[in-house]
PDB file of N, CA, C and O in Angstrom:
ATOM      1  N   UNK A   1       1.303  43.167  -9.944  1.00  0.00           N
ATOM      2  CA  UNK A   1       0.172  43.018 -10.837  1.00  0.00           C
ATOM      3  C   UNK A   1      -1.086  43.483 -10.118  1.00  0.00           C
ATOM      4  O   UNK A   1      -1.355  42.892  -9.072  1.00  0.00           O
ATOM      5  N   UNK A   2      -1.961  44.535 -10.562  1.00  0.00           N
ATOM      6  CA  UNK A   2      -2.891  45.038 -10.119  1.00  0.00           C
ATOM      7  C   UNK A   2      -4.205  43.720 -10.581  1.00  0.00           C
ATOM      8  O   UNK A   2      -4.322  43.125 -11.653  1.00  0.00           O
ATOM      9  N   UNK A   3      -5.086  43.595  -9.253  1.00  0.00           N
ATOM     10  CA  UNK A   3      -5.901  42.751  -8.832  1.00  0.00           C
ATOM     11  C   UNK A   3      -6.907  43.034  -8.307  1.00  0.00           C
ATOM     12  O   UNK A   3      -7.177  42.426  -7.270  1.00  0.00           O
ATOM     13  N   UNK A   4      -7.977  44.196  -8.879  1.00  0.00           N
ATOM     14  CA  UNK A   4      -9.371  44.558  -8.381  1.00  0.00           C
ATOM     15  C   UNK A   4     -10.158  43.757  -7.281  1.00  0.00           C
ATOM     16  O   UNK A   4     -10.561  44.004  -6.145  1.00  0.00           O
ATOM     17  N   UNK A   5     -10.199  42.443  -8.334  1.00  0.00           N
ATOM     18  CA  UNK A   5     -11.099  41.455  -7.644  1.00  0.00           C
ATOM     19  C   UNK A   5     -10.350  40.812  -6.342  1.00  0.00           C
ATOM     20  O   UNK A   5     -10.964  39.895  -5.797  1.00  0.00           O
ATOM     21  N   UNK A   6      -9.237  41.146  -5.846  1.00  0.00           N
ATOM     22  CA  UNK A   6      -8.326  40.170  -4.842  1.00  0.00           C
ATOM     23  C   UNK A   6      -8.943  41.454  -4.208  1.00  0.00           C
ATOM     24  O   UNK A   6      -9.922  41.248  -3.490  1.00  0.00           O
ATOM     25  N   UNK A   7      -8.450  43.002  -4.382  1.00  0.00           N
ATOM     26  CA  UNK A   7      -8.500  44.164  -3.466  1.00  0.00           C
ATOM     27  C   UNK A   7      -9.971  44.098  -2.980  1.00  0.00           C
ATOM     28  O   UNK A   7     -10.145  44.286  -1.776  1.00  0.00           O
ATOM     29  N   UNK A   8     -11.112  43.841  -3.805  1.00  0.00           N
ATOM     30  CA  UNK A   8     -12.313  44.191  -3.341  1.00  0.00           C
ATOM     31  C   UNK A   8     -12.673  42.538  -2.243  1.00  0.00           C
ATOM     32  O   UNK A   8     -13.211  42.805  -1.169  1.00  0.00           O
ATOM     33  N   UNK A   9     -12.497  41.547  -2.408  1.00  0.00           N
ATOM     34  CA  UNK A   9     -12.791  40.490  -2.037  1.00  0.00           C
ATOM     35  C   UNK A   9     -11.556  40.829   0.044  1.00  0.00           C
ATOM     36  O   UNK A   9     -12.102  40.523   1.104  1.00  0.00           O
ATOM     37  N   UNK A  10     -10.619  41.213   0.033  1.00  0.00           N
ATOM     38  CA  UNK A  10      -9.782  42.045   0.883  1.00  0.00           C
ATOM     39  C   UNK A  10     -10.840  42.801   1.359  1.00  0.00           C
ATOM     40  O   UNK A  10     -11.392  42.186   2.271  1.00  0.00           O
ATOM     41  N   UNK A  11     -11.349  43.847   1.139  1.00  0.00           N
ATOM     42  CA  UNK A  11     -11.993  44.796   2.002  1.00  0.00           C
ATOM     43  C   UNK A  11     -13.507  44.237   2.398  1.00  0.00           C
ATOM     44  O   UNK A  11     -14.164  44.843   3.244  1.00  0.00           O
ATOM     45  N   UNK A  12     -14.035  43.029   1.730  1.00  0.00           N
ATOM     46  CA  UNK A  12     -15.341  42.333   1.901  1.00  0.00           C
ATOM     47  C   UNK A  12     -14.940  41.879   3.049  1.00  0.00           C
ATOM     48  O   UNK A  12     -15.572  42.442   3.943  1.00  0.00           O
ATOM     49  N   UNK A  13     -13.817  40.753   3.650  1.00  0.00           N
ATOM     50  CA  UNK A  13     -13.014  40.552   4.124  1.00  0.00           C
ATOM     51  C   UNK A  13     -13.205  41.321   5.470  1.00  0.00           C
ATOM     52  O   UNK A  13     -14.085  41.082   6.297  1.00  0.00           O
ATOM     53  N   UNK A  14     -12.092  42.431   5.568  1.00  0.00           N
ATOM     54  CA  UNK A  14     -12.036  43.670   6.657  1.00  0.00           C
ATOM     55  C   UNK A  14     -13.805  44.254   6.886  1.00  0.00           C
ATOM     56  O   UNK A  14     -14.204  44.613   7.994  1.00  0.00           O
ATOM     57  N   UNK A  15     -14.400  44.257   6.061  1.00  0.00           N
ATOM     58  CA  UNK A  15     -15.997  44.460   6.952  1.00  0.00           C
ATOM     59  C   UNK A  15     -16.195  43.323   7.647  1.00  0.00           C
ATOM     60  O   UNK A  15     -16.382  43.520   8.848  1.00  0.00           O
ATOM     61  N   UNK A  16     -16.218  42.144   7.281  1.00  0.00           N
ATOM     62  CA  UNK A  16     -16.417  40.955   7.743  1.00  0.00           C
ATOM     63  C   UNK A  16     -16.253  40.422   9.420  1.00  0.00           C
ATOM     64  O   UNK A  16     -16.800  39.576  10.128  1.00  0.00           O
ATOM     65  N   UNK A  17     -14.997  41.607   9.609  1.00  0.00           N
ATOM     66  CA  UNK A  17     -14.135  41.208  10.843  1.00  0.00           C
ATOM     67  C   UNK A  17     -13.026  40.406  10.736  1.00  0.00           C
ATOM     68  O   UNK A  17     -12.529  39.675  11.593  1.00  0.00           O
ATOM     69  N   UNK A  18     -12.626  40.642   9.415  1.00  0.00           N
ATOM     70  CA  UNK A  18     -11.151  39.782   9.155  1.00  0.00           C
ATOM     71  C   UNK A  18      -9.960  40.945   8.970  1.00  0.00           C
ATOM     72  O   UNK A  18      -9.399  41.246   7.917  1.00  0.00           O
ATOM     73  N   UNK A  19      -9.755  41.467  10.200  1.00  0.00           N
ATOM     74  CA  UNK A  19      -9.268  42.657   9.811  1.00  0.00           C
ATOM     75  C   UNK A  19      -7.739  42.066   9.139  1.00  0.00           C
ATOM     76  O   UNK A  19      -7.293  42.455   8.060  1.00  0.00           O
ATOM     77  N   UNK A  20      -6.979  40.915  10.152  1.00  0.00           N
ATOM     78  CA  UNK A  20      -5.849  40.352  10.065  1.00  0.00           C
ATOM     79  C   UNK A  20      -5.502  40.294   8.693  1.00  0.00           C
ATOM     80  O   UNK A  20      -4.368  40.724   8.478  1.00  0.00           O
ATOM     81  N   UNK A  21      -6.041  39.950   7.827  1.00  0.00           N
ATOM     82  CA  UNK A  21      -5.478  39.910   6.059  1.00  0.00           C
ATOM     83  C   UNK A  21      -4.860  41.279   5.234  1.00  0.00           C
ATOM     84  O   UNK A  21      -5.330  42.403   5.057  1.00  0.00           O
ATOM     85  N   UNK A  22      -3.668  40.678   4.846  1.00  0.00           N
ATOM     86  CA  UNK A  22      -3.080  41.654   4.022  1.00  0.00           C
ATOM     87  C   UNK A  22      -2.845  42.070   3.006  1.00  0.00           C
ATOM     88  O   UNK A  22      -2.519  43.133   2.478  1.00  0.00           O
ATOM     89  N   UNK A  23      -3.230  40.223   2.562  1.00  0.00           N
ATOM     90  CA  UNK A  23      -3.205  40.672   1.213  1.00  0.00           C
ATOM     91  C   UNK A  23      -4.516  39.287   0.470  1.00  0.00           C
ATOM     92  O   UNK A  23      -4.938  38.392   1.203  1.00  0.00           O
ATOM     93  N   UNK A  24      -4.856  39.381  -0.700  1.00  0.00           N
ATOM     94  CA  UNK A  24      -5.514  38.637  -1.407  1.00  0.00           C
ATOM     95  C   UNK A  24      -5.418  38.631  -2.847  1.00  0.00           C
ATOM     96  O   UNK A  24      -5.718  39.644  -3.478  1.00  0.00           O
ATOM     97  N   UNK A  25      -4.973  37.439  -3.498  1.00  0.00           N
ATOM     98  CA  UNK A  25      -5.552  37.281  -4.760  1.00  0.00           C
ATOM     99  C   UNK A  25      -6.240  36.551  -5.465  1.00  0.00           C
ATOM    100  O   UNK A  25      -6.343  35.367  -5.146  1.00  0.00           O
ATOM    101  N   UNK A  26      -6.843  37.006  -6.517  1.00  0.00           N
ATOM    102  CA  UNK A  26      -7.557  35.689  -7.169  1.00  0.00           C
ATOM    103  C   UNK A  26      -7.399  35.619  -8.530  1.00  0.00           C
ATOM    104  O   UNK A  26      -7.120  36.454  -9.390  1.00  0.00           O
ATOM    105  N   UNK A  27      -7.687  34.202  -8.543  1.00  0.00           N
ATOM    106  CA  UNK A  27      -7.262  33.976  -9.594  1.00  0.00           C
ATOM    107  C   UNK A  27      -8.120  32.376  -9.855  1.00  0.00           C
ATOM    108  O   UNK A  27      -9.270  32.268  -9.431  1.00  0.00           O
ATOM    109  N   UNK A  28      -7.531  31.348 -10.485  1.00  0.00           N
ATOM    110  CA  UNK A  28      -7.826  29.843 -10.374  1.00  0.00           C
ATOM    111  C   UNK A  28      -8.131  29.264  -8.698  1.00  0.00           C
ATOM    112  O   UNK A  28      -9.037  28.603  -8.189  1.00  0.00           O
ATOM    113  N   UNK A  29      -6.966  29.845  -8.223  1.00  0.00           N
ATOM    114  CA  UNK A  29      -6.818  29.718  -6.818  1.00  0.00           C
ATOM    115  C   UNK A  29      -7.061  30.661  -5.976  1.00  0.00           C
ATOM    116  O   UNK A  29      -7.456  31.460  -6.825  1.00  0.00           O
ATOM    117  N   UNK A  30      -7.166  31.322  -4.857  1.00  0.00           N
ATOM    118  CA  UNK A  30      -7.418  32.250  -3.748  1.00  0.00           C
ATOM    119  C   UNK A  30      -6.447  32.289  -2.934  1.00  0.00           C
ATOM    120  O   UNK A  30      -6.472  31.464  -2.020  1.00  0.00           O
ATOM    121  N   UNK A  31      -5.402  33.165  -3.004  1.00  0.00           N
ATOM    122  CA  UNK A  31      -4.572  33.284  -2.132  1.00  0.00           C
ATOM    123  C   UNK A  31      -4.679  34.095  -0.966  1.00  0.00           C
ATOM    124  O   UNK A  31      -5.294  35.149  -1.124  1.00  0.00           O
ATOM    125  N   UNK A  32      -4.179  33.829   0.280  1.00  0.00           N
ATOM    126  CA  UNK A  32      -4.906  34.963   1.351  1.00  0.00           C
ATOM    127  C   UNK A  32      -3.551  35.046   2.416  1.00  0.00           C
ATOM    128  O   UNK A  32      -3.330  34.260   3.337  1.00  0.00           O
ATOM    129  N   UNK A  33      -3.015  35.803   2.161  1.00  0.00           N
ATOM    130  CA  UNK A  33      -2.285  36.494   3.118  1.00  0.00           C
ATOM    131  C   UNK A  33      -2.335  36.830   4.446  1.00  0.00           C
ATOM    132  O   UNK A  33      -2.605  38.030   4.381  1.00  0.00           O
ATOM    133  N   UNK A  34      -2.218  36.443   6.069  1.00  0.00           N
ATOM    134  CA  UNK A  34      -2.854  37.092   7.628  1.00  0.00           C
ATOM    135  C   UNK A  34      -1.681  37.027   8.275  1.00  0.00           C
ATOM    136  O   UNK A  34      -0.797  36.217   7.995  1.00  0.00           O
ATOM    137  N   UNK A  35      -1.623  37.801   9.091  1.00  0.00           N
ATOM    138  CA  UNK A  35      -1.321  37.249  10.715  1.00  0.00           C
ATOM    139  C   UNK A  35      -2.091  36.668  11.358  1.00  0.00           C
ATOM    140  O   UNK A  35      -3.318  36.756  11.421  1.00  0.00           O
ATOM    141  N   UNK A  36      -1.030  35.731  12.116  1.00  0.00           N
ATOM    142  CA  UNK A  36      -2.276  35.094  13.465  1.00  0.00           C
ATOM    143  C   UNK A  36      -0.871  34.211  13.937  1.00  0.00           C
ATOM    144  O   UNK A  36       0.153  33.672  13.515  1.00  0.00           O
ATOM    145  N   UNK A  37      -1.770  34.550  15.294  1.00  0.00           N
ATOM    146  CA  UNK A  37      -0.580  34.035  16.168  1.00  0.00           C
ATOM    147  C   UNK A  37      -0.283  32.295  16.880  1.00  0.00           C
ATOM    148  O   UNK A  37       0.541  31.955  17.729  1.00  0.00           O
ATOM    149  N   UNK A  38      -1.554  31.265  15.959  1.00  0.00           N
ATOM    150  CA  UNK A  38      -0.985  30.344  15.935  1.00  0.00           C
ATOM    151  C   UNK A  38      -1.569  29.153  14.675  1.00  0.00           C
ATOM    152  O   UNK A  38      -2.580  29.314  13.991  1.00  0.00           O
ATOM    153  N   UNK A  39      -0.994  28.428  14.637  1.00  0.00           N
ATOM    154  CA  UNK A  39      -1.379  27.685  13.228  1.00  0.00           C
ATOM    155  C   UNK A  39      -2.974  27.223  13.628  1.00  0.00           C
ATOM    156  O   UNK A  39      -3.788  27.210  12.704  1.00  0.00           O
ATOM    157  N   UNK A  40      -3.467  26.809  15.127  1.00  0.00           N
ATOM    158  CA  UNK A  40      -4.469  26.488  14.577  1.00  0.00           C
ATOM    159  C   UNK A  40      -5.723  28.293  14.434  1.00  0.00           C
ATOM    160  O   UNK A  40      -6.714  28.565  13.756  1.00  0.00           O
ATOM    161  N   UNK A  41      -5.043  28.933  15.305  1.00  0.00           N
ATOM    162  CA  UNK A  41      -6.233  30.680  15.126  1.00  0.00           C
ATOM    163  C   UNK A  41      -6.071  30.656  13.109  1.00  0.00           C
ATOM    164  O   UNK A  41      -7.042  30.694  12.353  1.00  0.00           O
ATOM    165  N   UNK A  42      -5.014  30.606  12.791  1.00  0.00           N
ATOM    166  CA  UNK A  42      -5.136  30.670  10.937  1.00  0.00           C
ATOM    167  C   UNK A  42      -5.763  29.558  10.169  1.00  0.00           C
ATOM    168  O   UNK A  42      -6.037  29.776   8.989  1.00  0.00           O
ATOM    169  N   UNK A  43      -6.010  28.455  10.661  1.00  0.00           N
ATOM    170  CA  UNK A  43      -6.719  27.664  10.305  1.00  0.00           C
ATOM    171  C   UNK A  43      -8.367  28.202  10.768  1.00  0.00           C
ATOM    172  O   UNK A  43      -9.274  28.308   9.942  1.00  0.00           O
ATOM    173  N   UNK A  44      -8.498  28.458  12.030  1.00  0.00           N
ATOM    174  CA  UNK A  44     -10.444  28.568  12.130  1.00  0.00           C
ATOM    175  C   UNK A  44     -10.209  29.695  11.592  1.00  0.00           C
ATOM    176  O   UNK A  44     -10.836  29.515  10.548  1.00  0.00           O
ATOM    177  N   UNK A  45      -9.603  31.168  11.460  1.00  0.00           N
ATOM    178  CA  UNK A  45      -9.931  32.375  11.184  1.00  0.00           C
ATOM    179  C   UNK A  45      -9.908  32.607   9.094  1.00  0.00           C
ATOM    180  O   UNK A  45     -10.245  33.542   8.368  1.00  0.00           O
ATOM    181  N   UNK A  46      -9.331  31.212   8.817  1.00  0.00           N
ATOM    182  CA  UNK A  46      -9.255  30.871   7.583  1.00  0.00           C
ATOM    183  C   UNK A  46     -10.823  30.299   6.766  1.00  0.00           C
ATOM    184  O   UNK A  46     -11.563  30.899   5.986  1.00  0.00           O
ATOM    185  N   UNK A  47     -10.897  29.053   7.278  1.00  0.00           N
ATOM    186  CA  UNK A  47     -12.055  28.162   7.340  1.00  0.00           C
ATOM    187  C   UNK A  47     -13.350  29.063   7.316  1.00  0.00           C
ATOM    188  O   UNK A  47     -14.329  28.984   6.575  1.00  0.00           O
ATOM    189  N   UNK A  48     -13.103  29.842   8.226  1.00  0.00           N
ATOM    190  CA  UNK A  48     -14.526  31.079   8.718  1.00  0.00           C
ATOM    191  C   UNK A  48     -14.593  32.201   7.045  1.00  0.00           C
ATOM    192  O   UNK A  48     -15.688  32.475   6.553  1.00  0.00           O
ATOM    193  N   UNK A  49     -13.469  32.625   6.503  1.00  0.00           N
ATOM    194  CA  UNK A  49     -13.596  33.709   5.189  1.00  0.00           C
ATOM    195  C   UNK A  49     -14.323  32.524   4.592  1.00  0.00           C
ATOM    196  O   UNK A  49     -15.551  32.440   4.627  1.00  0.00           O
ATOM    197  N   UNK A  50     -13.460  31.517   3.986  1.00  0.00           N
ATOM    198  CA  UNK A  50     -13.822  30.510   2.763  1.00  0.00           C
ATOM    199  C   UNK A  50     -15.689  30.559   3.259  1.00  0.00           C
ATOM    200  O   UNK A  50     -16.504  31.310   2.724  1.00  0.00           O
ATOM    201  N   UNK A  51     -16.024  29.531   4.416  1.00  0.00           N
ATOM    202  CA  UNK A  51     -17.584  29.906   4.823  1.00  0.00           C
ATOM    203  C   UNK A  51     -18.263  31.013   4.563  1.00  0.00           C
ATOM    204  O   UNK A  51     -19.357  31.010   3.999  1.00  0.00           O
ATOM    205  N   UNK A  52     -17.683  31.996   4.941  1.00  0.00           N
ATOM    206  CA  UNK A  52     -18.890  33.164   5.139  1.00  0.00           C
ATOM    207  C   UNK A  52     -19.036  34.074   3.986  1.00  0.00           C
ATOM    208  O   UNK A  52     -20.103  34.674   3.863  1.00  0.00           O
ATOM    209  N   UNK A  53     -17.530  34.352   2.617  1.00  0.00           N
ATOM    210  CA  UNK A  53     -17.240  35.250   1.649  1.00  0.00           C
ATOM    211  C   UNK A  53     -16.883  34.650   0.567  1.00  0.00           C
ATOM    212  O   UNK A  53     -17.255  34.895  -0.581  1.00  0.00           O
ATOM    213  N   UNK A  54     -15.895  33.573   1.063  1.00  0.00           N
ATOM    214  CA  UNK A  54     -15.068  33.272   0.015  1.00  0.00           C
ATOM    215  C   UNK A  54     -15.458  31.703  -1.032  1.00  0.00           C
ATOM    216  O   UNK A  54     -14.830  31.391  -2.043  1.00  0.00           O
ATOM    217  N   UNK A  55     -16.216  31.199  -0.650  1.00  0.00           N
ATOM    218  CA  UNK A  55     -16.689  29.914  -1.178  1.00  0.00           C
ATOM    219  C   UNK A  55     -18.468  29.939  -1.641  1.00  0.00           C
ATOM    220  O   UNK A  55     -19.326  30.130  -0.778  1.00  0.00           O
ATOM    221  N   UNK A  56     -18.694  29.797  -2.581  1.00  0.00           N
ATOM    222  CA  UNK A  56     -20.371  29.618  -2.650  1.00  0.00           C
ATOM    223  C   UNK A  56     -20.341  28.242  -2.919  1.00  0.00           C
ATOM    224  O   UNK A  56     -19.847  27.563  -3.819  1.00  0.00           O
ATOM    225  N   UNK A  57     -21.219  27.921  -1.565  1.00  0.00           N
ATOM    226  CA  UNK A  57     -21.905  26.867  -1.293  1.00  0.00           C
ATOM    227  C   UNK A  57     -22.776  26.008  -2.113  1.00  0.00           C
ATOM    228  O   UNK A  57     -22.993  24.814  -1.908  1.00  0.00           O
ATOM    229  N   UNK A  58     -23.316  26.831  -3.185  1.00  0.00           N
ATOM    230  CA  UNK A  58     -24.480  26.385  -4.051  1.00  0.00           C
ATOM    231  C   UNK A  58     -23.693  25.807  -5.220  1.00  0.00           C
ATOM    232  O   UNK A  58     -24.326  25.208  -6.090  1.00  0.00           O
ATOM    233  N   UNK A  59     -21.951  25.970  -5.351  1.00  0.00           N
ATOM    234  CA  UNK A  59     -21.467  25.724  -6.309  1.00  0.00           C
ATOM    235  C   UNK A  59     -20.479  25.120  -6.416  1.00  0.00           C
ATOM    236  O   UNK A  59     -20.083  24.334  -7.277  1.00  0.00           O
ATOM    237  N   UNK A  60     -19.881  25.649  -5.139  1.00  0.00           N
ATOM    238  CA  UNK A  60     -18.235  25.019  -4.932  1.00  0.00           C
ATOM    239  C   UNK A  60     -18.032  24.592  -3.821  1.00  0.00           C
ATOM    240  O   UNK A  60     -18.789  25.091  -2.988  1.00  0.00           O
ATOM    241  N   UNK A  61     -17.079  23.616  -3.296  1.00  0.00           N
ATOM    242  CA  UNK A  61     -16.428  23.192  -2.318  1.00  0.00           C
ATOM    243  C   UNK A  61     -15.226  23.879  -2.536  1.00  0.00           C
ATOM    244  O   UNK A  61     -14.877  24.529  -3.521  1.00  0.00           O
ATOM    245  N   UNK A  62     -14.454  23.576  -1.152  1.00  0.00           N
ATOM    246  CA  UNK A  62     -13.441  24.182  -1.273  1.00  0.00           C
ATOM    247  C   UNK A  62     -12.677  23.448  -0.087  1.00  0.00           C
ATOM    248  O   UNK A  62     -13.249  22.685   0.692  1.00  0.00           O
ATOM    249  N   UNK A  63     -11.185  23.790  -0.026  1.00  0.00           N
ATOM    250  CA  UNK A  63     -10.118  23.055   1.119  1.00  0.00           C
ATOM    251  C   UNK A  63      -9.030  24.225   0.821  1.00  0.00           C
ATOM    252  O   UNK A  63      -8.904  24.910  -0.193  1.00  0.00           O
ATOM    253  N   UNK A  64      -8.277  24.234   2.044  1.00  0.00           N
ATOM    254  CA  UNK A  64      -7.405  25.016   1.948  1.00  0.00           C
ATOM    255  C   UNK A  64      -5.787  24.285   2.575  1.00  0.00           C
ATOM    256  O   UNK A  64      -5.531  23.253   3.195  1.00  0.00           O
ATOM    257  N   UNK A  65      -4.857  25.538   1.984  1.00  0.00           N
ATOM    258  CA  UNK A  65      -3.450  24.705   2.902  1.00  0.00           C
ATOM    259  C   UNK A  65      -2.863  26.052   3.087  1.00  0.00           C
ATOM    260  O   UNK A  65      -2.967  27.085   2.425  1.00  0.00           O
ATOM    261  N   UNK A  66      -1.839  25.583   4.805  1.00  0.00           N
ATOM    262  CA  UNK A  66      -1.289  26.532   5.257  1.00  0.00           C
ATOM    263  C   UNK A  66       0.114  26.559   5.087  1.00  0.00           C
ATOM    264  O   UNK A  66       0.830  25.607   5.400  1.00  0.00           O
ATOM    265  N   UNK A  67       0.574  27.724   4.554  1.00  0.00           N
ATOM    266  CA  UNK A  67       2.186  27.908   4.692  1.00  0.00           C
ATOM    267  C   UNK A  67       2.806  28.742   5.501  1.00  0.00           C
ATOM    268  O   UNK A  67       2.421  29.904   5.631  1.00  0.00           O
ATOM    269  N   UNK A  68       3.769  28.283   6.098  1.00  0.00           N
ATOM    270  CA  UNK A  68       4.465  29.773   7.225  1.00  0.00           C
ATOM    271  C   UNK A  68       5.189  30.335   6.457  1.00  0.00           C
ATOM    272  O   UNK A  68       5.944  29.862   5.608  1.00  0.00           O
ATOM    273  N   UNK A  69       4.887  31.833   6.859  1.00  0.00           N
ATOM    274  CA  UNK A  69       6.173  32.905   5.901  1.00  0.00           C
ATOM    275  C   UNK A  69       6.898  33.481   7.041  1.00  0.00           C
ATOM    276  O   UNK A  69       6.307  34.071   7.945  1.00  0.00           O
ATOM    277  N   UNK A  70       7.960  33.345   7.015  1.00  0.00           N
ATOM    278  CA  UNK A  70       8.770  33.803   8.168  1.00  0.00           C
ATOM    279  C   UNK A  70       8.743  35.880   7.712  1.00  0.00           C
ATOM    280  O   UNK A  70       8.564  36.007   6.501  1.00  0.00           O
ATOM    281  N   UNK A  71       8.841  36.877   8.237  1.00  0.00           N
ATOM    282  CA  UNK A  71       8.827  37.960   8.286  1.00  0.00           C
ATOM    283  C   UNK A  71       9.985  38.535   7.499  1.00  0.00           C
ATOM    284  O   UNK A  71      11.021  38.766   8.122  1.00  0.00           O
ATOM    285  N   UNK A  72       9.937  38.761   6.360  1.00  0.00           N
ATOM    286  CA  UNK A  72      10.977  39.333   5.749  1.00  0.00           C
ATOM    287  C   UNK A  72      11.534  38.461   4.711  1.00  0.00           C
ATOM    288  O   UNK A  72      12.431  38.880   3.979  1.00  0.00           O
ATOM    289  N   UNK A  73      11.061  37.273   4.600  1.00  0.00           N
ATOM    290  CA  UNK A  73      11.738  36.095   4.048  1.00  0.00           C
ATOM    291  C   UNK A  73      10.605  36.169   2.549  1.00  0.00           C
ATOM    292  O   UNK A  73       9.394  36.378   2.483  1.00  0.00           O
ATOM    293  N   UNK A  74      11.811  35.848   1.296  1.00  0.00           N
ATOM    294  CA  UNK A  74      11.332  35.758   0.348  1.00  0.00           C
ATOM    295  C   UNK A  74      10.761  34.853  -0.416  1.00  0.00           C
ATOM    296  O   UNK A  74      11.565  33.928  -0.525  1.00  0.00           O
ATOM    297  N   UNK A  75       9.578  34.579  -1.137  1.00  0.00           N
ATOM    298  CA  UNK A  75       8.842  33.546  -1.277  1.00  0.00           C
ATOM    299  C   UNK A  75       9.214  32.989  -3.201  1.00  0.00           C
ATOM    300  O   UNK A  75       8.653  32.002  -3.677  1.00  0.00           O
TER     301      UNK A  75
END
């Protein structure tokens, strides 16, 4: 399913210095796709998008949760 607003919010993202993300969508929810090489680097390197791109402050709160995807494994 093609997702403008996930692709453009992704490359806001990669200027940002979030190069690690692969994927994004949006929707009700914000899904965000990375590598990182340990649960807590995906937690601050997480916490830091929602802060700096992904959350307005003036309007919304926000919390997030982490899932492991093993490499190749289907969701």
């Amino acid at each position: 399913v093609n997702d403008p607003q996930g692709v453009t919010v992704r490359q806001g993202l990669a200027s940002l210095g979030f190069g690690e993300v692969t994927d994004v969508r949006v929707g009700k929810y914000i899904e965000v796709r990375l590598d990182a090489t340990s649960e807590r680097e995906a937690r601050e390197r997480v916490d830091a998008m929602c802060s700096r791109l992904l959350a307005n402050h003036v309007i919304e709160d926000y919390h997030f949760e982490l899932e492991h995807e093993r490499k190749g494994a289907m969701r």
